[in-house]
VMD Tcl script that draws the C-alpha trace (Angstrom):
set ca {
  {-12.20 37.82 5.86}
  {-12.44 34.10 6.87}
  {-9.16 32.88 8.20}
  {-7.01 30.87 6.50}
  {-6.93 26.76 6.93}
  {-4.19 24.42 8.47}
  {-4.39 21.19 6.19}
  {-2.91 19.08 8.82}
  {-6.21 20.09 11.08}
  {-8.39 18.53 8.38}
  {-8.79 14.84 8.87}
  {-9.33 12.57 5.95}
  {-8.68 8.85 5.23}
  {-5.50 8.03 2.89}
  {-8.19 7.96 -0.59}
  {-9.83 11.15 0.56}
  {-6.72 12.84 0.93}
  {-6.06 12.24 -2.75}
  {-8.66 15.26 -3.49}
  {-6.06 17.73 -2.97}
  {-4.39 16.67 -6.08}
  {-6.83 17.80 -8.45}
  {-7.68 20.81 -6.61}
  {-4.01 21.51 -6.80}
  {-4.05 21.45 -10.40}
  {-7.28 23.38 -10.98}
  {-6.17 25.98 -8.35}
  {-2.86 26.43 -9.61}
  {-1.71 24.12 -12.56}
  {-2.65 27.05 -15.27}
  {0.52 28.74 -13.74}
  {2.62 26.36 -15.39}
  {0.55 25.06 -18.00}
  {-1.62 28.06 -19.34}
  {-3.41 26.86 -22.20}
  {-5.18 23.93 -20.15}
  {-6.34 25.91 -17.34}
  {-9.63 25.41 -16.57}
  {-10.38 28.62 -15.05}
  {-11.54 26.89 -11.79}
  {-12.42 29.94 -9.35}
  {-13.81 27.73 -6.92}
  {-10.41 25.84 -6.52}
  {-8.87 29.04 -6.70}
  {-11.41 30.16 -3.58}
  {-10.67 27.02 -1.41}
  {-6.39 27.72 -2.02}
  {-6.85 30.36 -0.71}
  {-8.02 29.09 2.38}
  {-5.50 26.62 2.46}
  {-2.43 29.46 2.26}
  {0.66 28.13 0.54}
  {1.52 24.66 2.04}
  {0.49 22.50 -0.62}
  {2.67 24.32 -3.10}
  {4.91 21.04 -3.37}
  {2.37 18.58 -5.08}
  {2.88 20.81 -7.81}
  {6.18 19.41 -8.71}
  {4.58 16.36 -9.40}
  {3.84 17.99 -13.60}
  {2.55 14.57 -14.77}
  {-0.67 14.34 -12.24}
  {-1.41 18.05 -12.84}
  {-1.49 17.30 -16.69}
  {-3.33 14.48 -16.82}
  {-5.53 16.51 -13.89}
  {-6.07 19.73 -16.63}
  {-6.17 17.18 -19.36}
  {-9.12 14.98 -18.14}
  {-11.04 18.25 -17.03}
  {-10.71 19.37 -20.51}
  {-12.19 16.37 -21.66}
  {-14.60 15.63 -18.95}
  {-15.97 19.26 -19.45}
  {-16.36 19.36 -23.13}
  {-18.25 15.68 -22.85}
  {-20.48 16.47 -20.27}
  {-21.25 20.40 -21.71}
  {-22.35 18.05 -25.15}
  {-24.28 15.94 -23.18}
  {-26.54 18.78 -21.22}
  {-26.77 20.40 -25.12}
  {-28.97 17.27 -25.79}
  {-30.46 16.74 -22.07}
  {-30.27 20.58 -21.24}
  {-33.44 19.71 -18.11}
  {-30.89 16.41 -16.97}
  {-29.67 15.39 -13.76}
  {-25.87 15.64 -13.11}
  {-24.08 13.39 -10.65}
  {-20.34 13.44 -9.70}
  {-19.20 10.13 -7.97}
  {-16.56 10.71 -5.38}
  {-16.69 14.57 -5.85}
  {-13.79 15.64 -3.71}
  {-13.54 19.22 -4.13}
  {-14.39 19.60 -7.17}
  {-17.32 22.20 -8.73}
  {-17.94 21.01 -11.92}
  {-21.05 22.70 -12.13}
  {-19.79 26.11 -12.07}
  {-19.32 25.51 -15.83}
  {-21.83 23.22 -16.66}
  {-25.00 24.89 -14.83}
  {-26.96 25.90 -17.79}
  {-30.22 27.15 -16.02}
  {-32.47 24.12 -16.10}
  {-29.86 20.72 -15.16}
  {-29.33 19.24 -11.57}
  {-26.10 18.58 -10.01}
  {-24.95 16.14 -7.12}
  {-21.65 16.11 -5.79}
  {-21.51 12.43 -4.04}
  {-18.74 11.46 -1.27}
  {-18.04 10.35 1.96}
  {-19.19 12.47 5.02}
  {-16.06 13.68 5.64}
  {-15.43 15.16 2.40}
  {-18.76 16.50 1.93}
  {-18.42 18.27 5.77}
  {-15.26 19.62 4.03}
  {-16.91 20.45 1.00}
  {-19.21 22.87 2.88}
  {-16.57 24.44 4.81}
  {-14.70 25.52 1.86}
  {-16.83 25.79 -1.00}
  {-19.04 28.80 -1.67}
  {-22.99 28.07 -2.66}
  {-23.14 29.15 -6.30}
  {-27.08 27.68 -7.32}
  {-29.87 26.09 -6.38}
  {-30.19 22.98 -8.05}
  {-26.88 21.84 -6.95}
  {-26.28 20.07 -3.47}
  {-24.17 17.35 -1.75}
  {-25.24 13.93 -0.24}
  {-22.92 11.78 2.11}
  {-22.41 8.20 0.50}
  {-19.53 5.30 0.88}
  {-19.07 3.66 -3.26}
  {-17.41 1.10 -2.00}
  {-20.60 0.11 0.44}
  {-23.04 -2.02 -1.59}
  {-26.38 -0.21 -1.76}
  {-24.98 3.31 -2.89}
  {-27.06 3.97 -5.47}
  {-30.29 4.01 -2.50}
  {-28.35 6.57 -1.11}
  {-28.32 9.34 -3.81}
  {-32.26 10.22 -3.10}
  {-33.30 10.84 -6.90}
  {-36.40 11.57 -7.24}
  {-38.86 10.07 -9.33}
  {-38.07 12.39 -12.59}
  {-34.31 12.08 -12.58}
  {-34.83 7.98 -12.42}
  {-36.42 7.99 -15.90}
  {-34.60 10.57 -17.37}
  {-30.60 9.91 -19.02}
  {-28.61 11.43 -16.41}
  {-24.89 12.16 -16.70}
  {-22.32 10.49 -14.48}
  {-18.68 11.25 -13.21}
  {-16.45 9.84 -11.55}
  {-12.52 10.85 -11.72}
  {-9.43 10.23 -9.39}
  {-11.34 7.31 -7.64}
  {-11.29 3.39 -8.88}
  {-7.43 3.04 -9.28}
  {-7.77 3.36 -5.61}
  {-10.35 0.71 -4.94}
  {-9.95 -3.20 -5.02}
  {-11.02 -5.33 -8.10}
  {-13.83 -6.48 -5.87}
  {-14.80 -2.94 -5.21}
  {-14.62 -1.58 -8.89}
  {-16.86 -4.11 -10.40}
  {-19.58 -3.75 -7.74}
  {-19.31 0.08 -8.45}
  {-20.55 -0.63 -12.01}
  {-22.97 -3.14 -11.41}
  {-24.92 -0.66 -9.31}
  {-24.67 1.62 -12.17}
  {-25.86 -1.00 -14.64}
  {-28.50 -2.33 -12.81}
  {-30.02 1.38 -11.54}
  {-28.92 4.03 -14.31}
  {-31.85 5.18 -16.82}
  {-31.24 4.10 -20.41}
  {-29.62 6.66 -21.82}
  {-27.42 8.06 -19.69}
  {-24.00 8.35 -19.84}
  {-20.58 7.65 -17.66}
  {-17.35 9.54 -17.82}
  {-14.39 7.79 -15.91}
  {-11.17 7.90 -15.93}
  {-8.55 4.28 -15.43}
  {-5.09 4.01 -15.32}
  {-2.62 1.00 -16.53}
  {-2.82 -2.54 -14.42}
  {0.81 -1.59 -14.78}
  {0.59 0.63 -12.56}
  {-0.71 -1.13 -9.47}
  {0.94 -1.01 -6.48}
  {3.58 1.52 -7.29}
  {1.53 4.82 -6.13}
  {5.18 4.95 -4.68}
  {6.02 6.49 -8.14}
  {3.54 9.08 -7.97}
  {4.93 12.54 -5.70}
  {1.48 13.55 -5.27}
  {0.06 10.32 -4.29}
  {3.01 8.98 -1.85}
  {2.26 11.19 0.68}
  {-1.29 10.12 1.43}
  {-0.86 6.48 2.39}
  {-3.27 5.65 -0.92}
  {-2.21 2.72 -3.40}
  {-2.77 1.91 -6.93}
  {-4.89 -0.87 -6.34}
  {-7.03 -1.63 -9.74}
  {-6.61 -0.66 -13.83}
  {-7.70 -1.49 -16.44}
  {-6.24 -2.02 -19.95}
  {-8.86 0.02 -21.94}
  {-11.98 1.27 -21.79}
  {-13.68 -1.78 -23.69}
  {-12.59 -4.02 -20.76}
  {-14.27 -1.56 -17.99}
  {-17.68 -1.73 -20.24}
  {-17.27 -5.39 -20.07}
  {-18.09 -5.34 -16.21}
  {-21.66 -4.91 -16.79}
  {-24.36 -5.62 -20.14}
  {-25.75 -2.33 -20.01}
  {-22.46 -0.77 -20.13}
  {-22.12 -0.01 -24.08}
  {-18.36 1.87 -25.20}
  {-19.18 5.79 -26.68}
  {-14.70 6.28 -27.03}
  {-12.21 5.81 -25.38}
  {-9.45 8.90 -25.03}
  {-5.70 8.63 -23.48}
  {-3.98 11.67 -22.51}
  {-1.17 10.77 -24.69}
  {-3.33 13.27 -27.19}
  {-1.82 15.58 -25.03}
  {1.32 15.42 -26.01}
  {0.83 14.93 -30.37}
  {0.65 12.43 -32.85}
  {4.13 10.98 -31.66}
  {3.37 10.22 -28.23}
  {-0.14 8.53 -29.62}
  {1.76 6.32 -32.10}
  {4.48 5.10 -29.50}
  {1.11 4.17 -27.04}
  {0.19 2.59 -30.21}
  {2.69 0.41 -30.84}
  {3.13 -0.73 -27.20}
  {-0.19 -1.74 -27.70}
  {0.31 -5.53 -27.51}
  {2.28 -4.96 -24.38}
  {0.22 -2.45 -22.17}
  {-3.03 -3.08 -23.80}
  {-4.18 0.10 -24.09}
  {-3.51 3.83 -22.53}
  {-1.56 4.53 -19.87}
  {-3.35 6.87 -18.37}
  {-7.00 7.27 -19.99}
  {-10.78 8.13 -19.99}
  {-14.01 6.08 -20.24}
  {-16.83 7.33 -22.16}
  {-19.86 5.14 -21.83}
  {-23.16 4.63 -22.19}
  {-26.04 2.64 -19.95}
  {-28.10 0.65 -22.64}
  {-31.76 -0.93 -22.53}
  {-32.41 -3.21 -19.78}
}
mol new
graphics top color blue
foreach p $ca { graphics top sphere $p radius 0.5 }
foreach p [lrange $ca 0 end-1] q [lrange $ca 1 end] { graphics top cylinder $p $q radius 0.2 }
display resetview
C-alpha cells in the first residue's frame, strides 16, 4: 500500500496551491451535495493519499458548488463536443489535479493535461495512468510562447480541438489574461472550442472572502463581466453561451442576477463557452 502524503511536504507556489480546491470538491463534495457529484475516482484516489487534513476547505460550501457545478457543465460540453469530433485532441489549460479524461476518453480522442512543472511532477506522483493517449507536458500560461510548448503534432493543428481551462485567470493579471487568449486566437484550428470559467471584477482583490482561497497566499486579480467581454479579447474568439451557476440554485436566484444586471454586468460566478473562428 503506498503511504499516505503530508501536504505541507508538497511545495507549490500560492496559484498552484489553489488545485486542492477542486480536488476537494470532486474527492469529497458529493458527501454533502449528492446529486452533483461527479463520481471523480481519481480525486477520490489522490485523498486518499493525502489522509484527512484538508477536511476544512470543505466548509467553504460556495467553492465546492460552483466546483461540482462547473464540472457538470464543463463535462456535459466537452462529452457534446467529442460526439461531433469523436478522433479530436483534448487539452486542459492549467490542469491541476484534475482527470477529466477519465470520463471523456471515448476510444479514439487525445488528452493533455497542461501546467507548471511542479504540478505536473505532482500530478505523476499521485495520479494513476488510466490510457494511452493521455499525457502531461510542463508549461508556464502566463510565459508568452505557451502555445510552442504543447508539442501538437501536425494532425491535432488542423483538426478543432477542445480547450479547458478552469480555476485559473481570476488569478492572473489583466496583462496576463489577454495574452492567454491571444495565443489561443492566433494558434487554435478553426473550429475548436474553449470552455472557461470568470468570476465578477467585483470580486478582485477580496480572495480574503473566499475560506478556501485565503489560505494559499493567491488573489483575485482579474474578472470579467460576461462572457461576451472575454470573446472580445481576441477576433477569432466568437460567443457559443454563456452559463452562471446561479442555474444552480432556480429560476429565483437567475432573475435576482438578472435584475442586478445593470450593476454587476453579468454573472457572478460563470462559464465561457466559445468558439475559435476563421482566420
Amino acid at each position: 500500500m503506498k503511504r499516505q502524503i503530508d501536504r505541507s511536504s508538497i511545495a507549490l507556489d500560492a496559484i498552484s496551491s489553489t488545485l486542492l480546491i477542486p480536488l476537494i470538491a470532486r474527492a469529497r463534495g458529493g458527501d454533502i451535495y449528492p446529486w452533483l457529484d461527479p463520481g471523480d475516482v481519481q480525486a477520490q484516489h489522490v485523498m486518499a493519499r493525502f489522509g484527512h487534513d484538508v477536511d476544512p476547505l470543505l466548509q467553504d460550501r460556495s467553492a465546492m458548488l460552483n466546483v461540482l457545478w462547473r464540472t457538470r457543465l464543463m463535462k456535459r460540453l466537452a462529452e457534446d463536443f467529442f460526439q461531433h469530433h469523436p478522433a479530436s485532441q483534448g487539452i486542459n489549460l492549467g490542469a491541476g489535479l484534475s482527470d477529466y479524461f477519465q470520463w471523456l476518453n471515448n476510444g479514439h480522442n487525445r488528452w493533455l493535461d497542461a501546467d507548471l512543472e511542479g504540478v505536473v511532477t505532482l500530478r505523476h506522483l499521485l495520479l494513476p495512468e488510466h490510457s494511452a493517449t493521455a499525457s502531461d507536458v510542463c508549461i508556464d500560461l502566463t510565459q508568452r510562447g505557451w502555445w510552442e510548448q504543447l508539442g501538437l503534432n501536425d494532425r491535432a493543428t488542423r483538426e478543432p480541438m477542445l480547450l479547458l481551462c478552469e480555476g485559473v485567470l481570476m488569478y492572473l493579471t489583466p496583462t496576463q489574461v489577454r495574452a492567454f487568449f491571444n495565443e489561443i486566437g492566433n494558434n487554435a484550428p478553426e473550429g475548436s472550442e474553449l470552455i472557461c470559467d470568470f468570476m465578477t471584477p467585483m470580486g478582485i482583490g477580496h480572495a480574503h472572502m473566499a475560506p478556501s482561497v485565503s489560505g494559499t497566499g493567491a488573489q483575485f486579480r482579474w474578472g470579467a463581466h460576461n462572457a461576451l467581454e472575454i470573446a472580445h479579447f481576441h477576433p477569432r474568439l466568437e460567443l457559443l453561451a454563456q452559463h452562471t451557476v446561479a442555474e444552480l440554485y432556480g429560476w429565483a436566484y437567475c432573475w435576482a442576477e438578472m435584475c442586478m444586471t445593470p450593476w454587476t454586468g453579468g454573472p457572478l460566478y460563470g462559464v465561457a463557452h466559445l468558439q475559435i473562428a476563421q482566420p
